[in-house]
C-alpha positions, 0 to 999 in steps of 0.5 A: 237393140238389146239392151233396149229390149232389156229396158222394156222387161224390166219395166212391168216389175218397176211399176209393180214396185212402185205399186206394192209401196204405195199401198203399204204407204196408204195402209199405214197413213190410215192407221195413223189416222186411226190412231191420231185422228179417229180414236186418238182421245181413247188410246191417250186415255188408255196411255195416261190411265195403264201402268205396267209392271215388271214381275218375276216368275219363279223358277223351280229350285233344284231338287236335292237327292240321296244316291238312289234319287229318293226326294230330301228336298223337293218342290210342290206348286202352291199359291201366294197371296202378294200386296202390290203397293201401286195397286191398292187404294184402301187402307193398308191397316184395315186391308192386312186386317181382312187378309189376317181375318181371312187366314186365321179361319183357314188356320194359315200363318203369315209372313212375320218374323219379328222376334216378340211373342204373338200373345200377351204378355209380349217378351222377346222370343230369343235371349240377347245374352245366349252363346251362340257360338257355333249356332249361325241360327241362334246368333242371326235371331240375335242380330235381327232383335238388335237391328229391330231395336235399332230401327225404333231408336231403342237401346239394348235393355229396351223390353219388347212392350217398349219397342211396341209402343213406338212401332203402334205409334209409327204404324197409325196402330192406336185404335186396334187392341193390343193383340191386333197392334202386334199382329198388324206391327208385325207385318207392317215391319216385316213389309219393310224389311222386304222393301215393299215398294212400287218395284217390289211385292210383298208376299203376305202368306204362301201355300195357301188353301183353295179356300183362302183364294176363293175368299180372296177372289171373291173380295177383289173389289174392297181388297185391291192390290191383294193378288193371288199367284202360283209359287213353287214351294220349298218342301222336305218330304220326310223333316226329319231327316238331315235337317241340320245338314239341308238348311232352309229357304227364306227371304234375303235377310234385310241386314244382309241387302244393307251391306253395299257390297252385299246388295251389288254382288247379289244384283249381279247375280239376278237377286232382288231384295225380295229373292227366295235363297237358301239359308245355311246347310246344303241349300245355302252351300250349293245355292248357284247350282240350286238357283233357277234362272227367274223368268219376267212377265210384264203386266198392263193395269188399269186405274181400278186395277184390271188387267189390260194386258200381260205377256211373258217376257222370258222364261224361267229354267229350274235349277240342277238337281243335287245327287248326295253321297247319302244312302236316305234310309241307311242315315235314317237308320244311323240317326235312330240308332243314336238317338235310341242308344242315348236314351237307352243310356239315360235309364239303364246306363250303370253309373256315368253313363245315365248322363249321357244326353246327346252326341254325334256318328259319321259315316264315310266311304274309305274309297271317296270320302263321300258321307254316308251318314250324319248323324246329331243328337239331338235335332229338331225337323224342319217342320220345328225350326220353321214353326217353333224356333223359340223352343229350339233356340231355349233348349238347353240341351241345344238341338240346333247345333250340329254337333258332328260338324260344328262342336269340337271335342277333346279326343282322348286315346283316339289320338293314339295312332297320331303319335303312332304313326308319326314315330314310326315314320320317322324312326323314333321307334319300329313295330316290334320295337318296345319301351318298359311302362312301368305306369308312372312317367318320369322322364320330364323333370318339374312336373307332376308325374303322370300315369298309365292305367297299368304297369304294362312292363316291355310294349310295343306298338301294336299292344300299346294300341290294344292296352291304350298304354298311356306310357308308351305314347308319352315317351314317343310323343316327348321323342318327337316334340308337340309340334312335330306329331300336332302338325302331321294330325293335321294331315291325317284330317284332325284340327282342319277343315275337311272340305265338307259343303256345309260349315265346319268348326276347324278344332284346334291342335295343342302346339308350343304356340299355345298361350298357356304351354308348358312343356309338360302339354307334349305328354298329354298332348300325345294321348289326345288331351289338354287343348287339342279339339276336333270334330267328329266328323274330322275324326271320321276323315282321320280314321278313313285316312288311316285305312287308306294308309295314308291318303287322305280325301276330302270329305264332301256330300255331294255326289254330282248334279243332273239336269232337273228336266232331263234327269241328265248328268251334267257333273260327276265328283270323283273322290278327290284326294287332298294329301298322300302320306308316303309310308315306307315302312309299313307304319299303317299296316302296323297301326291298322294291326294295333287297332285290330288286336283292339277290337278282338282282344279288348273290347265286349262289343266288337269280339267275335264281329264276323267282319275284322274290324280296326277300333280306338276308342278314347276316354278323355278327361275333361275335369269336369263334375255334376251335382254330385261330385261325379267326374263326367268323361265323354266316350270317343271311337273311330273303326273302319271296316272290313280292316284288310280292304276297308268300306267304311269308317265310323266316327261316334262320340257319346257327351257324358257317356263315362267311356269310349267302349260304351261307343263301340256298342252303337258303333257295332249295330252302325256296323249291322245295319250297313253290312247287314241291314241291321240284322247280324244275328251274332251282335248282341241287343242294342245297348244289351252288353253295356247294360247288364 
């Protein structure tokens, strides 16, 4: 009996089953009737007149930010006018016509980097045989010239009217006057190095004016396929600063999307052809930690090019926001200090040094290995490489080059406590140890004899280092050998990369493997001349190691990275150390003393400093006259400060400046603007004590 009784309560809730699918059944047969049947001929014209179209929305880049969080790159939100090929239905010509008409009352720019002068007579704006060694912005205009005549079928000598020609040709260009054939040239060609297609947008202009969307909006029926839309706009706050450290944001290059493997590694990454990436400096080095994650957002079109619909398919997520090393104002400090001291240089200088015209400081914590300040002169601002590239690029005095990270220089006497230091170690002689310079060397048959400034008679290492006695480091650097002492400046930084995010030219270090080396090198070798080169800011590296006695960081600017929402630390970079030197006879200590008793007892500008400071400077000669049979010596120095527990080390050189102790005198007010905030009243006038 009970499982009958179990039967009937359960069979209320069967038929209230049965009766639930029914109605669901009904339900859905009358919306297929609805669809199929009643309002079938609309929802077919609907499917065969709509088209959808896959759109990428931006993510904000990340921000990039001295060590107090002051803005160095930032975004703004602007708007962007954009083609979309499967929307446009009038001629393209005269449409890219209207839209340039539009942006020239507004006084806006748009997107055309073909490297042809924008009014008559047309030239090309960059000289194909210009070195561009060292000058990854000159050498990529230079590949983009040589691909553009590629593409038109034109050999190298081709003259820029000749390549327009056959672009107004290709392009249908012939009824328009030859100042709209290369406005409209220009375009169609940069159209296609963004791979303007049924997939892919071409961005025509960005941060446009509100003016210049309105006008648009207003012609949306005779411009169709012209969309406007937001965009996040790279922006630089102050643009001069550190501009040839940040880089710049651009398109990736068409040369570049070319290369098979190229294209893939960066499809696997989420690029498209049309992507924003950074290019050279910071923002291309840290451009994974940069990028944001794009979001997608589908859009329904109608045949006459109204919206139907649209939806966000994900969301975008901005990139992390980089924290630099750099205290801003101090590098904006440094920076004048180097350009005012240069210019100074040039009208008041005695004799050699009015031809001073450009040179370099670094700044480094001791302790991290952290740039505090990179300085270069001269530069440009970012506002001047994106406006007037064609200036920089033929400016002889070459402002796109960084000279603190990619010009490797011949050291001079700076190289000094190498040899110093490498004798010391190992043995060749103690501190107190001395040997007798009596000015001529002639210990090295079958070679010119060289000299020292003076006769210094008995010296040992810590006066050798004061006098910068040449004698006594040819006679320690002959004990040792050229490669002995070569190899071991490569520990102390010199002649290798440091570890810098940006690019780095690694120098060279004079050794027996040398195709033109004779033994006569290990002498002039030894005080920082012949083939030996190295940058400034390896110099900078070398001196911090030196006041580390002997630990050497790897020199970076970027301090960790935070979370662009939540502000958050996600990664710190601790100081990372990259060699330790042992040191069991107090070989630093005696160097660090030396280069001490330089800066009380040899040089004008840095005695009485209230700080004790440890300097070399170098003087190196370079065989190199002016006009006027005047020989032309660089000035190269490098201190660290307070010598008994340094903070910071300093690297300067000065091109053309006649000597290294006319360095000490910038590096003096470097020294008053980080201790002091520029405002030592004991040190004298910038430039006051080398100019009278």
């Amino acid at each position: 009996m009970k499982p009958k009784n179990h039967t009937k309560r359960l069979l209320p809730r069967i038929w209230a089953m049965v009766g639930f699918c029914a109605v669901v059944m009904i339900v859905f047969i009358m919306q297929l009737v609805n669809l199929q049947l009643v309002n079938g001929e609309y929802y077919l014209g609907l499917s065969q007149n709509t088209k959808t179209y896959r759109f990428g929305i931006e993510a904000a880049r990340g921000e990039i930010v001295d060590k107090n969080g002051r803005s160095i790159a930032t975004n703004v939100t602007t708007h962007k006018v954009e083609l979309s090929k499967g929307m446009m239905t009038g001629d393209l010509n005269e449409t890219l016509k209207e839209l340039v008409e539009i942006l020239q009352a507004s006084g806006e720019s748009w997107n055309d980097t073909l490297p042809i002068t924008t009014q008559q007579p047309f030239a090309f704006t960059v000289d194909l045989t210009a070195d561009s060694t060292g000058n990854a912005t000159l050498a990529r205009q230079q590949n983009k010239l040589r691909k553009l005549k590629t593409d038109f079928g034109k050999q190298s000598y081709a003259t820029a009217d000749e390549v327009l020609e056959s672009m107004v040709e290709k392009y249908e260009l012939e009824e328009y006057d030859p100042q709209w054939q290369r406005i409209l040239a220009g375009i169609r060609y940069q159209m296609e190095l963004d791979g303007f297609g049924e997939m892919y947008n071409f961005t025509l202009a960005t941060d446009v004016s509100m003016k210049t969307v309105s006008t648009i909006k207003e012609r949306s029926l005779s411009l169709t396929g012209v969309e406007i839309s937001e965009s996040s706009q790279r922006v630089y706050p102050d643009s001069s600063l550190l501009a040839n450290v940040i880089g710049s944001i651009g398109p990736i290059y068409a040369e570049d999307w070319a290369d098979p493997d190229y294209k893939k590694e960066m499809q696997d990454k989420g690029y498209e052809m049309n992507s924003l990436i950074g290019h050279g400096g910071l923002e291309e080095a840290l451009e994974d930690a940069l990028r944001g994650q794009d979001g997608v957002k589908m859009v329904e079109y109608g045949k006459d090019g109204t919206i139907h619909n649209s939806w966000v398919q994900e969301e975008p997520a901005p990139g992390k926001t980089a924290v630099l090393t750099i205290d801003s104002e101090f590098q904006k400090q440094v920076d004048s200090l180097l350009a005012n001291y240069i210019q100074t240089m040039q009208t008041n200088a005695p004799g050699k040094g009015r031809e001073c015209n450009s040179g370099a400081a670094v700044v480094l914590g001791v302790k991290t290995g952290g740039v505090l300040a990179l300085s270069t002169y001269p530069t440009y601002t970012t506002d001047q490489l994106r406006n007037d590239f064609e200036s920089l690029a033929n400016d002889p005095n070459s402002p796109l080059l960084n000279r603190a990270t990619q010009q490797a220089y011949m050291p001079g006497s700076i190289f000094k406590p190498v040899v110093g230091l490498k004798g010391l170690l190992d043995g060749v002689m103690t501190p107190t140890s001395t040997v007798n310079c009596v000015r001529q060397y002639n210990l090295i048959s079958g070679m010119n004899p060289p000299k020292c400034l003076s006769s210094h008679g008995p010296i040992s290492i810590y006066r050798a280092l004061e006098q910068s006695c040449n004698w006594y480091f040819y006679d320690v650097g002959r004990r040792l050998g050229i490669d002995n002492f070569g190899e071991f400046a490569k520990r102390l930084g010199l002649g290798i990369e440091t570890g810098l995010e940006i690019g780095e030219a690694e120098g060279h270090i004079t050794s027996s493997s040398d195709s033109d080396y004779t033994y006569g090198y290990v002498l002039m070798s030894a005080i920082g001349q012949q083939n030996t080169k190295i940058t400034p800011v390896q110099m900078a590296t070398y001196a911090a190691t030196i006041a580390n006695k002997g630990v050497r960081y790897k020199t970076h600017m970027v301090a960790g990275y935070r979370d662009s929402n939540t502000g958050e630390l996600l990664e710190s970079f601790d100081a990372q150390v990259e060699d330790v030197i042992e040191d069991n006879v107090g070989a630093f200590d005696a160097v660090t003393q030396g280069m001490v008793q330089m800066a009380q007892n040899n040089s004008a500008a840095l005695r009485g400093y209230p700080i004790t400071l440890a300097a070399k400077t170098g003087t190196p000669e370079r065989g190199i006259t002016n006009e006027y049979g005047i020989d032309l010596y660089h000035g190269t120095s490098i201190l660290f400060a307070p010598a008994e527990d340094p903070e910071i080390a300093i690297a300067i050189v000065l091109e053309n400046a006649g000597s290294g102790s006319s360095t000490l005198y910038l590096a003096r007010s470097i020294l008053d603007a980080y201790f002091f905030g520029g405002n030592d009243s004991t040190a004298p006038q910038q430039a006051g004590v080398l100019l009278e």
